[in-house]
Each structure stands twice: as C-alpha cells, then as structure tokens.
C-alpha positions as CSV (number, residue, x, y, z in Angstrom):
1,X,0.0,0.0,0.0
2,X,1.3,3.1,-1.0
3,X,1.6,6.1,2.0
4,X,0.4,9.5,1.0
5,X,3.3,12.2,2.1
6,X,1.2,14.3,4.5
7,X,3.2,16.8,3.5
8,X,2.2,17.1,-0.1
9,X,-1.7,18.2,-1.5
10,X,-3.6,15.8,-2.6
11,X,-6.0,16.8,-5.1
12,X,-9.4,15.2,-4.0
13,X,-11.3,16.6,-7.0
14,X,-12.9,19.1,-4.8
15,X,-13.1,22.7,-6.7
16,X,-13.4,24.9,-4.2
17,X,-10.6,25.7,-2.0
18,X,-11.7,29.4,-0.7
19,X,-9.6,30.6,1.9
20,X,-7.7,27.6,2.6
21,X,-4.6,27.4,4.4
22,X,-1.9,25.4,2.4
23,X,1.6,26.6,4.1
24,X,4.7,24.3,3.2
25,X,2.7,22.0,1.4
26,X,4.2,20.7,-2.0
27,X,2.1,20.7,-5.4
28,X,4.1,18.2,-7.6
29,X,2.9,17.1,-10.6
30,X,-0.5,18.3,-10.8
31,X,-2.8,19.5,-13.9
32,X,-5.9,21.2,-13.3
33,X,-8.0,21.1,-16.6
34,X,-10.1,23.8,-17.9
35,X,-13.5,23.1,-17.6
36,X,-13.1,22.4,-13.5
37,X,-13.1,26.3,-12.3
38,X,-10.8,25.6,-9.6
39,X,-10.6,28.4,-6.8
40,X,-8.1,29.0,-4.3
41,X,-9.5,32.7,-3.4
42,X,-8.1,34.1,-0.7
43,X,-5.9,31.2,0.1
44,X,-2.7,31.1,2.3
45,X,0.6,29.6,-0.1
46,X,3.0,30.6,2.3
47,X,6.0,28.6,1.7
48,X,4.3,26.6,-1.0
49,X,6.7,24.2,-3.3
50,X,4.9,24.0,-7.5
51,X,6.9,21.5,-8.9
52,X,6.1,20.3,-12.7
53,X,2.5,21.5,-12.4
54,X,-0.6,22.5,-14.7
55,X,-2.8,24.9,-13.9
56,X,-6.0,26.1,-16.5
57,X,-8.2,29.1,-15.7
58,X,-7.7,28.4,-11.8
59,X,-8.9,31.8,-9.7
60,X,-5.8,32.8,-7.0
61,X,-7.6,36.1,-6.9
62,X,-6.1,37.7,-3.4
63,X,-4.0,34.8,-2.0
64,X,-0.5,35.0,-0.7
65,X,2.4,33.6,-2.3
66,X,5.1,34.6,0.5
67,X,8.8,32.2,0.2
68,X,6.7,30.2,-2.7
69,X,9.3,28.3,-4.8
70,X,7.5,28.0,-8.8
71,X,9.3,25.0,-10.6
72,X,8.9,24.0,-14.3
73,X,5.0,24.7,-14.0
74,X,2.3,26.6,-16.8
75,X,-0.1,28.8,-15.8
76,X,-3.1,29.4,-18.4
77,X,-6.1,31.5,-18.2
78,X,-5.6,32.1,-14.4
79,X,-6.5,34.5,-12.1
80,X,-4.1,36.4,-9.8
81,X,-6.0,39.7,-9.5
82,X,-4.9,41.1,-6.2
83,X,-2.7,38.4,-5.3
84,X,0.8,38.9,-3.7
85,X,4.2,37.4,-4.7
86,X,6.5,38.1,-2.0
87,X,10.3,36.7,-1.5
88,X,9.5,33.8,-3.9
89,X,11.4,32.1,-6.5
90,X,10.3,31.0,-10.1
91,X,12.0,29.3,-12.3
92,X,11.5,27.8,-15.6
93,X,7.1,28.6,-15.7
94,X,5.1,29.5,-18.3
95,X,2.4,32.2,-17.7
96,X,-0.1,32.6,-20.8
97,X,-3.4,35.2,-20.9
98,X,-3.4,35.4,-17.2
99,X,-5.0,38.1,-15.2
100,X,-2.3,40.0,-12.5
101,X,-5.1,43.4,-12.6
102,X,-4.0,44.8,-9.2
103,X,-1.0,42.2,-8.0
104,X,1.8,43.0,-6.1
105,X,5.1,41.4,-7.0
106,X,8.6,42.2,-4.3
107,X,11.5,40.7,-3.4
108,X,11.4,37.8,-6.0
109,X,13.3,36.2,-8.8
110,X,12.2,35.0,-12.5
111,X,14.6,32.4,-14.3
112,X,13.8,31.5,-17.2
113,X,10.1,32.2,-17.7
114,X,7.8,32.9,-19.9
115,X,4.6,35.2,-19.7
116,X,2.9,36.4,-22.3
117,X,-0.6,37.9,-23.5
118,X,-0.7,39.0,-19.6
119,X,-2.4,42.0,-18.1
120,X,-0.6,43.5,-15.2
121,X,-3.2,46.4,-15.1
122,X,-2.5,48.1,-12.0
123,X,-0.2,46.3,-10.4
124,X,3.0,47.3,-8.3
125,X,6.2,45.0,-9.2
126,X,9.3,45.7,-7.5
127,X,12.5,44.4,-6.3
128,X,12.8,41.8,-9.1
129,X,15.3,40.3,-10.6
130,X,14.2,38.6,-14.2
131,X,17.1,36.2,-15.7
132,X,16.5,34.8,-19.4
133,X,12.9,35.5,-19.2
134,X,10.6,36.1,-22.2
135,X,8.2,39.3,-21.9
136,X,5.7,39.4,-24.7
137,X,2.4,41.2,-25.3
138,X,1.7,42.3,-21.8
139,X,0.0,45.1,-20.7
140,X,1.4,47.3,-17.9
141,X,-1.0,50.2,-18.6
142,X,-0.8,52.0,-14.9
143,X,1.4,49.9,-13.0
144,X,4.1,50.9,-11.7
145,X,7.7,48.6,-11.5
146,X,10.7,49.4,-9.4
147,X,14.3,48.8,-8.9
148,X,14.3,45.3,-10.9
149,X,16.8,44.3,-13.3
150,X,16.4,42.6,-16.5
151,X,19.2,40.0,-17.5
152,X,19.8,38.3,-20.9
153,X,15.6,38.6,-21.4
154,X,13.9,39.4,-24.4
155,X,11.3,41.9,-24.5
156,X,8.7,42.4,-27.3
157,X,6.0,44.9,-27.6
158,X,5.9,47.5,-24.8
159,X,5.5,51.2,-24.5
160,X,7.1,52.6,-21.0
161,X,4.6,55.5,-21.7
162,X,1.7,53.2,-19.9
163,X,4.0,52.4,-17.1
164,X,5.6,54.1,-13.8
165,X,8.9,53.3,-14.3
166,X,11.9,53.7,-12.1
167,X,15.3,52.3,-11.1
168,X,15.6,49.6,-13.9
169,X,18.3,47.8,-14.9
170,X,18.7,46.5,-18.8
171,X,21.6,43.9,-19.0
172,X,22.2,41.9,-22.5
173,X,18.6,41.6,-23.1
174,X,16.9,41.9,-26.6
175,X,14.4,43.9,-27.9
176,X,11.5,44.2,-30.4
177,X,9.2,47.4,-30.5
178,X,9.9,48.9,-27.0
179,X,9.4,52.4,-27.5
180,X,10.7,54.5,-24.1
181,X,10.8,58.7,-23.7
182,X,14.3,59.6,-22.7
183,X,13.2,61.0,-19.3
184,X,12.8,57.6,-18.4
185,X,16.1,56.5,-19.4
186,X,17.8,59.2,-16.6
187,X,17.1,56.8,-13.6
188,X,17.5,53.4,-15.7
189,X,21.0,51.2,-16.0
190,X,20.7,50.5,-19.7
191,X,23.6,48.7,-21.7
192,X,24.5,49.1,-25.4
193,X,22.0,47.1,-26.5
194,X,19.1,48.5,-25.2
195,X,20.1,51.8,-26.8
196,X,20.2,50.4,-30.0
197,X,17.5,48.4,-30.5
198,X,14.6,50.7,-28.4
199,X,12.8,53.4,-30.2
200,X,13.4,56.6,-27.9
201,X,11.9,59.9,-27.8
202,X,11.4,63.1,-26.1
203,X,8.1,65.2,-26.1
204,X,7.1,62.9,-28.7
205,X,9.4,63.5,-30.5
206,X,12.2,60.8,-32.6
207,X,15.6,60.9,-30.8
208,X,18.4,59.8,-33.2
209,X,21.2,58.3,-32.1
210,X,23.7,58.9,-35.2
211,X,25.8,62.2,-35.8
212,X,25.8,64.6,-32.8
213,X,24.1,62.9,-29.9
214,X,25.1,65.2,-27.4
215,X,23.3,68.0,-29.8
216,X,20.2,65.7,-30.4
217,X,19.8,65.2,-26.3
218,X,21.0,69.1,-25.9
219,X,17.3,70.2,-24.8
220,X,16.7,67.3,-22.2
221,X,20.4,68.2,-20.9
222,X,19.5,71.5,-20.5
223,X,16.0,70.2,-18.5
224,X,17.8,68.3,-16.1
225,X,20.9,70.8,-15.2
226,X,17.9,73.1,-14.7
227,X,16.1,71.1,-12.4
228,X,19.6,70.1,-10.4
229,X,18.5,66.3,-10.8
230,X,22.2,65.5,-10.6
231,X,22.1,61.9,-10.5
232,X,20.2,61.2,-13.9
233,X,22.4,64.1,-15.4
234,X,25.3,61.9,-14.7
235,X,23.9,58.6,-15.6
236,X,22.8,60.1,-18.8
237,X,25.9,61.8,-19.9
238,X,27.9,58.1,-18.8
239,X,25.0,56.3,-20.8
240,X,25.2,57.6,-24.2
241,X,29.5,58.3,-23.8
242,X,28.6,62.0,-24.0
243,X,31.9,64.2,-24.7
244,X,32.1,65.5,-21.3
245,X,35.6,67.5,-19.7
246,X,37.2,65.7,-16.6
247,X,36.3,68.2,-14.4
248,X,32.3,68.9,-15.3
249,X,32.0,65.2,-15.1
250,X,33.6,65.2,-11.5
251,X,31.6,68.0,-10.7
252,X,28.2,66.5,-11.6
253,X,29.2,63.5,-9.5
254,X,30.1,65.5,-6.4
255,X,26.9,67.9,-7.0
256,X,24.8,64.9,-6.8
257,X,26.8,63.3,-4.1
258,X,26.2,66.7,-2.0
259,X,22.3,66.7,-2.8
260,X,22.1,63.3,-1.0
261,X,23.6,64.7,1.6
262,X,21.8,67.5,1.9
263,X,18.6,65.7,2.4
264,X,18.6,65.3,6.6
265,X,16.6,62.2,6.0
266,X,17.8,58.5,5.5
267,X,14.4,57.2,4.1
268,X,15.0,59.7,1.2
269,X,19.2,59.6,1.4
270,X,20.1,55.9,1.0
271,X,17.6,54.6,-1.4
272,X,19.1,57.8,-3.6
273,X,23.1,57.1,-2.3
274,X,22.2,53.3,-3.3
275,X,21.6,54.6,-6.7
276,X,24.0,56.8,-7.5
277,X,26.5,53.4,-6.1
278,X,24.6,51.0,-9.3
279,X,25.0,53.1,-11.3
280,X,28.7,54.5,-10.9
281,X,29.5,50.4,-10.7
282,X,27.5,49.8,-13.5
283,X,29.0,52.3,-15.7
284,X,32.7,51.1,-14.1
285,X,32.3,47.6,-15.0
286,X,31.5,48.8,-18.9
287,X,34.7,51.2,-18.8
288,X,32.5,54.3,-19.2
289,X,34.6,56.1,-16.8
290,X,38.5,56.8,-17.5
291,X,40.7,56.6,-15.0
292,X,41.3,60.5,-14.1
293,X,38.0,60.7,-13.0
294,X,37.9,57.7,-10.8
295,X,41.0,58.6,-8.9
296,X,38.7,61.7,-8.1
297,X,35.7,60.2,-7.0
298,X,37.7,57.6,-5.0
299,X,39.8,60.2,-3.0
300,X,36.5,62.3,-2.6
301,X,34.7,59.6,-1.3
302,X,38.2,58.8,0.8
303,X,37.7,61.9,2.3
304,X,33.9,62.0,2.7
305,X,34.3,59.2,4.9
306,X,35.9,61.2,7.4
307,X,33.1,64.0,7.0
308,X,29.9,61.4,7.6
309,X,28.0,60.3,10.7
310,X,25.9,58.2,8.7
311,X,26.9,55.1,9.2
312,X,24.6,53.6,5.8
313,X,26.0,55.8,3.7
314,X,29.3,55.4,4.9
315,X,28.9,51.7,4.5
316,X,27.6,52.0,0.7
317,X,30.5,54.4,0.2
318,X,32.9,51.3,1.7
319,X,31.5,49.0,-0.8
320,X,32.3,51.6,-3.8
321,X,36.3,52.1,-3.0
322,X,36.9,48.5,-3.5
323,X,35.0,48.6,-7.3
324,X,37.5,51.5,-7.8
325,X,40.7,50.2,-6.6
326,X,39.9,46.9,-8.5
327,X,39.3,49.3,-11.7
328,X,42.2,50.9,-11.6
329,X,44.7,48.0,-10.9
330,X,43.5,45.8,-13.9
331,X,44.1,49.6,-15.6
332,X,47.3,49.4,-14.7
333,X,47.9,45.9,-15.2
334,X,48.0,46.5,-19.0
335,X,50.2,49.5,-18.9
336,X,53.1,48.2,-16.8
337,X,55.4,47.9,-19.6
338,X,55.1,52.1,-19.5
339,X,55.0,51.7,-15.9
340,X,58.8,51.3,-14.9
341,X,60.9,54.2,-14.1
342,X,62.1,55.9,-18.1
343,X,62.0,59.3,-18.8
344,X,58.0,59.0,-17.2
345,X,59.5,59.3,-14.5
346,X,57.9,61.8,-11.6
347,X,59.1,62.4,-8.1
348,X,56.7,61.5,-5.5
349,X,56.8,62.6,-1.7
350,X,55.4,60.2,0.9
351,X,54.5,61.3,4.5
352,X,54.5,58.8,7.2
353,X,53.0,59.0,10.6
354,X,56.1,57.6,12.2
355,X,59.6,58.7,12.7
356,X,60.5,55.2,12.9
357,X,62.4,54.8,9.6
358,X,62.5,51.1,9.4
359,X,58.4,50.8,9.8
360,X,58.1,53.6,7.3
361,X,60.3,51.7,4.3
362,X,58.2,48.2,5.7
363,X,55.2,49.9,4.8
364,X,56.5,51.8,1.5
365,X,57.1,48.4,0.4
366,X,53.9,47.0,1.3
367,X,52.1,49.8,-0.3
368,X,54.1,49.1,-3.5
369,X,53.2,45.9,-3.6
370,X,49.8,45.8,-3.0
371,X,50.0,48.3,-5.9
372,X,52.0,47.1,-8.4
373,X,51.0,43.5,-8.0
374,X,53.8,42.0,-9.2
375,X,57.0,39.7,-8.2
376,X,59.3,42.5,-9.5
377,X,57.9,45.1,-8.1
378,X,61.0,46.9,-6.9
379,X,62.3,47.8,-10.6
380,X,59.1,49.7,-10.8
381,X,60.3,52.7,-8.2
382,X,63.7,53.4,-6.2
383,X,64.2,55.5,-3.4
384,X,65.5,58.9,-3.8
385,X,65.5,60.4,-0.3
386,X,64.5,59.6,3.5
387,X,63.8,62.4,6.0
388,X,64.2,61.0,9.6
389,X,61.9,63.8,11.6
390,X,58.5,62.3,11.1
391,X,59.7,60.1,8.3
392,X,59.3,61.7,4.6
393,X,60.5,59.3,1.7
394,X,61.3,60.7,-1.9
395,X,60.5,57.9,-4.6
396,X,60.9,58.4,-8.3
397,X,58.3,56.3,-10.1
398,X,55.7,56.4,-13.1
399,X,52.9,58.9,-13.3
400,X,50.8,56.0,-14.0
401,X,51.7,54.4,-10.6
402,X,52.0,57.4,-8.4
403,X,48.7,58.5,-9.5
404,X,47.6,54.4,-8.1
405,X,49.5,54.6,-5.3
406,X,48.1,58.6,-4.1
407,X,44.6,56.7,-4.2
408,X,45.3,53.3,-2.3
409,X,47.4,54.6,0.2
410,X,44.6,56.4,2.1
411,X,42.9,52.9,1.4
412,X,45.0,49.9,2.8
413,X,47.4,51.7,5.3
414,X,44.9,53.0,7.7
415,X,46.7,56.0,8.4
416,X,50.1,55.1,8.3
417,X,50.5,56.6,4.9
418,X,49.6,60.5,5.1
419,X,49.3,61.0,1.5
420,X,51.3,61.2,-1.7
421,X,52.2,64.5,-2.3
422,X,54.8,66.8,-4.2
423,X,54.7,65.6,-7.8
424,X,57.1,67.4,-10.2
425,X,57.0,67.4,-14.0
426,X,59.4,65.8,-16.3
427,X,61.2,69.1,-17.2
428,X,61.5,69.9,-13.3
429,X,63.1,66.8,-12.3
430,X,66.0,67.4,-14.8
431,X,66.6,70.6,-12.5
432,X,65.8,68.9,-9.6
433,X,69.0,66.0,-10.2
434,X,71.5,69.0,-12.0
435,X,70.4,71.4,-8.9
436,X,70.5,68.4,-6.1
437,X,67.7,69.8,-5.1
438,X,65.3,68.0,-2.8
439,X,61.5,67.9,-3.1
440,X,60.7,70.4,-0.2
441,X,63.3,72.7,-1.6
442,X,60.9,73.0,-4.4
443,X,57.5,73.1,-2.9
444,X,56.9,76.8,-3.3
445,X,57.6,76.1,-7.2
446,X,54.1,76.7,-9.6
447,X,54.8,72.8,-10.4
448,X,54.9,71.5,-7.4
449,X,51.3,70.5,-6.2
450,X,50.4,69.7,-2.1
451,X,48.0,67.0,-3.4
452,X,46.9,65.6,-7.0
453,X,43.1,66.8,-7.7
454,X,43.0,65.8,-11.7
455,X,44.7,62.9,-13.8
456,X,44.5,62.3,-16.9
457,X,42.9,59.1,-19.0
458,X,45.1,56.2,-18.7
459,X,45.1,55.1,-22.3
460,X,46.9,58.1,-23.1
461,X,49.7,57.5,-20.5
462,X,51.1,55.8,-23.3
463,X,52.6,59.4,-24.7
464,X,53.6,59.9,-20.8
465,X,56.4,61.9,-22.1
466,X,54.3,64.6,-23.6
467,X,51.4,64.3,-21.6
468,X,53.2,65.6,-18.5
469,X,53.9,69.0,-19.9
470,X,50.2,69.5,-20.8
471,X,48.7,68.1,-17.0
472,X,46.5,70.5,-15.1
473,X,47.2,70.1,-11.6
474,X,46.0,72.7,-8.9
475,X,45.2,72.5,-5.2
C-alpha cells in the first residue's frame, strides 16, 4: 500500500478551495484542466513548493504567495487579481493570458520564464530580478515597477509611456518594438543594447542616435541641469559616452553626491546614495569612466568618509572604493610595460605618521606591492631620499603608478600613509638632479602641487612623455 506524504496536497477533486490554508505544502505534478473552475480565493501559499504542475483558468484572486518556490510549471487562463508574490522564486514557468489586474510582486526572482498575452493592469512589481525571461504582449497600462533588473531577457511589444517606471536595470537583453521617452532613461542602467534596438523619444518627438548625440539630447540636458536632478544628469551623460571635460563630469558627481547629503533624511538619502553606487559600478564595469576621473571620486569619497555620521552611507561608500581600486589596478595591469621608471619618470613625496624609519620603508614596500602587484615590483620605483623627523620618503616612479599609489594609500594603510604629495613634472626633475635639489626645496615652485586633484585618462599615459607638460594640476 502506498503512504500519502502528508506533507504534499492531494487533489481530491474538490473545486473549491476558498480561503484555505496550504503553508509548506508541495504541489508536484498536478494539472488542473479547464472546464473544472478551480478556486483558491483568498488562500494562504506561504511557503508553498509548485513542482512540474498544470494549472488552467484556476482563480488565486487575493491569496498570498510569500517564500513560494514555482518550478517547471504553466499557468493558463488564471486568475491572480490582487494576489501577492512576495520573496519567492520561479524558475523555468510558463504564464499565458493570465489576469495580474492589481498584484503585487517584491523581493522575487524569475529564471527562465515565460509570460505572455498577460495584463498586469495596475499592479506594483518591485525588487525583481528577471534572468532569461521572455516578456511578450503584456499590458502594464498604470502599474508601476521598481528597482528590478532585466538580465539576458527578451522583451517584445511594450511602451514605458503606460508604465511608472523607475530604477531599472537592462543587462544583455533583446528587444522588439519597446518604444521609451528619454526622461525615463535618466534613472535606468541601460547597456549598449538596449540603446540600439529601443525606439526613444522626447516630447514625442524621434531621438536619433547617429551624428551629434550630445546636440540631439542638448534640450533634455539642459531640462535636467535646470532642475539640479544630478544623478540622472550623470547617468545620462555616462549612458550615451557624451563628450564631457574631466572636471564637469567630476563636478556632476560630487553635485549629486552633496544633494544626498543635503537631504537630513535617511528614508530619502540611501535609497538615492544606493543609486548613485549602481549606477557608478554599472558604468565602471562597462569602462565608461576613464581613469582620471575615478582617482577623483575615489579620493572624494576617501575623504567624505571622514566628514559622515551616517553610518549607511558610509557603508555604501565602503562597498564603492573596493569597485575602484579593483578598476584601476586591472588599468594598470595592461600599462606596466610604460610603468617602470624611463623618462615617465615623476618624483613622489610620501609622509608617514612615524619617525621610525625602518616601519616607514616596511610599509612603503607594502604599499608598492599591493600596488603594483607584481613579483618584481622593486624595478618599478627606487628611493631617492629619506627624511628621519617624522619620516618623509622621496620615490621616483611612473605617473601612471604614483597617480595608483596617491589613491590606495589612504585605502590599505589606515593611516600610516599620510598622502602622496609633491609631484614634479618631467622638465623639473632634470633641475631637480642637476640642482641636487630636494622635493621640499621646491614646494613653493608653480609645479609642485600639495596633493593631486585631476589625472589624466590612462590610455593616453602611453605618450607619458608629452602628456606631463600639458597636465593640469592645482590645489
């Protein structure tokens, strides 16, 4: 005789299952035809496991789907109006001409799914993450969907117009008539591909995406400078690889950085902070942002650190430093062969907060290594000079890896490092070795700076030469 598993539903042929409590039970292998009208109104799926079911126009109008796992099961014709889908997992369903009027979707995840011919009329999604998911013929009109991300999907036949839309992520997905206005673009984490193969407008009006971009998105630039929405102005400008100075790029960043700030309230701060962190890693990991500018928001941040008593932000702005550092080493990485000490060559002043010269050369070294990451390391710099009061030590090492090793000291040495200061151009340290001068000799010189504030692009470090009589550097 065969046991039932008391812990799995056994379908008794009974139709109506109104406000019935079915928590951790498993539904394996089920199919409920058509013509049987099941209900399960108002019912309680908390922690409910689908496994390799069928369900046909079965009503789940207003029940709770709460740490649900969906697996390898079709829904058809059904009925989820005012349901809830909440910390759940589904993977590998099929969802065709169901009814999700007025559902509310958080906190879940969609692999490989299907759901199509669907009306979400209504309904609030948000917090989801969909992975190699197919979106076809739905209709959003008046939902509104938040902060989900859309990985390697494909998406076919939807106008954001009929949508609230904010805090999306587009990774590797495809498209087939999407049509977007630009405004909603500003708070979204869109990829190559969704830029060219969505139809995008502003005011109704085409947006083309050949010739002089920055001239064809001039009047929405203009709208959002105006309107000191900071964040999307820099998202936007990373987006579409706008042609943007160092320095107004920089600026944008720390303008919008400052806005958070300036808010006084965390409900409204970190879900903004958090965003501004996707999308500066986002844009990292795609190499939208050259080096120069990243060794400035890295030692702004540094410093802001320092500056901020709240301890959330400070703990985003913790997780951002490493996505920088890591940035600029595999930067560096490809560039060491310009990296060793040629006529590239800059002199580099280190303050350490010891007079203990033995500790200061240990930790020289261990800052060396950590940034040039390599057995060899030593042929990359040599020592020029060592002060003894409150130990000072003169290097003479690339731009490229001063520049690196400016940035990571405040990083790894907790405080042992001061900073690297007292960088001299190439022209000056010819004087500097016929003069026997020493760095602090020439501190009051125009070309010696108290602290590095710009660098530029690493790609072009490869005409170092030249490229150091044309730096900007100021206090």
């Amino acid at each position: 005789m065969e046991i039932a598993n008391i812990n799995e539903f056994q379908d008794s042929g009974e139709n109506n299952h109104e406000c019935a409590n079915f928590q951790y039970l498993t539904f394996k292998g089920l199919i409920f035809e058509q013509e049987r009208n099941v209900v399960f109104f108002r019912s309680d799926f908390t922690g409910v496991t689908f496994s390799k079911c069928e369900f046909n126009n079965v009503s789940f109008k207003r029940s709770d789907f709460i740490y649900a796992k969906f697996n390898d099961c079709i829904f058809k014709d059904c009925d989820f109006k005012l349901a809830g889908i909440d910390r759940s997992i589904l993977n590998k369903c099929i969802f065709i001409t169901c009814d999700f009027e007025g559902i509310a979707i958080d906190n879940s995840v969609f692999y490989d799914c299907e759901i199509s011919n669907t009306n979400f009329y209504r309904s609030e999604i948000r917090k989801i993450e969909y992975n190699c998911c197919k979106f076809i013929n739905n209709n959003f009109k008046a939902s509104g969907v938040g902060n989900c991300a859309f990985i390697n999907s494909y998406i076919e036949n939807l106008d954001f117009a009929d949508l609230t839309a904010d805090e999306l992520e587009f990774r590797d997905c495809s498209y087939n008539n999407v049509n977007v206005e630009i405004n909603f673009l500003s708070r979204f984490i869109i990829d190559d591909s969704f830029i060219s193969n969505v139809n995008l407008s502003y005011l109704d009006t085409k947006i083309f995406l050949s010739g002089d971009i920055k001239h064809n998105l001039k009047e929405y630039l203009e709208y959002l400078y105006k309107k000191e929405r900071n964040i999307d102005l820099f998202n936007i400008i990373l987006t579409f690889k706008l042609d943007f100075d160092n320095y107004a790029l920089f600026s944008i960043f720390k303008a919008a950085h400052n806005q958070i700030m300036s808010y006084g309230n965390a409900f409204v701060s970190v879900p903004d902070y958090e965003l501004l962190r996707k999308i500066l890693v986002f844009h990292i990991s795609k190499g939208h942002i050259n080096t120069g500018i990243l060794f400035e928001i890295g030692s702004f941040l540094q410093d802001c650190l320092t500056q901020n008593n709240d301890y959330t932000i400070s703990g985003i702005i913790y997780s951002i430093l490493p996505v920088i550092q890591d940035d600029i080493n595999r930067k560096l990485d490809s560039l060491y062969d310009y990296a060793k000490v040629n006529n590239s060559t800059v002199y580099a002043e280190i303050h350490f907060l010891t007079s203990n010269r033995e500790e200061a050369l240990s930790v020289l070294d261990d800052l060396m290594r950590y940034v040039i990451m390599k057995p060899n390391y030593h042929e990359y710099y040599y020592i020029v000079s060592v002060s003894n009061s409150k130990t000072v030590i003169t290097i003479a090492i690339s731009l490229v890896l001063a520049l690196a090793a400016s940035f990571t000291a405040k990083i790894i040495t907790k405080n042992a490092v001061q900073t690297m200061v007292a960088i001299a151009s190439a022209k000056r340290q010819v004087e500097l070795v016929s003069q026997s001068q020493t760095i602090k000799e020439l501190r009051e010189s125009s070309d010696i700076i108290p602290a590095l504030s710009t660098a530029s692009d690493l790609d072009e470090l490869k005409k170092v030469g030249e490229l150091l009589e044309k730096i900007q550097i100021s206090n």
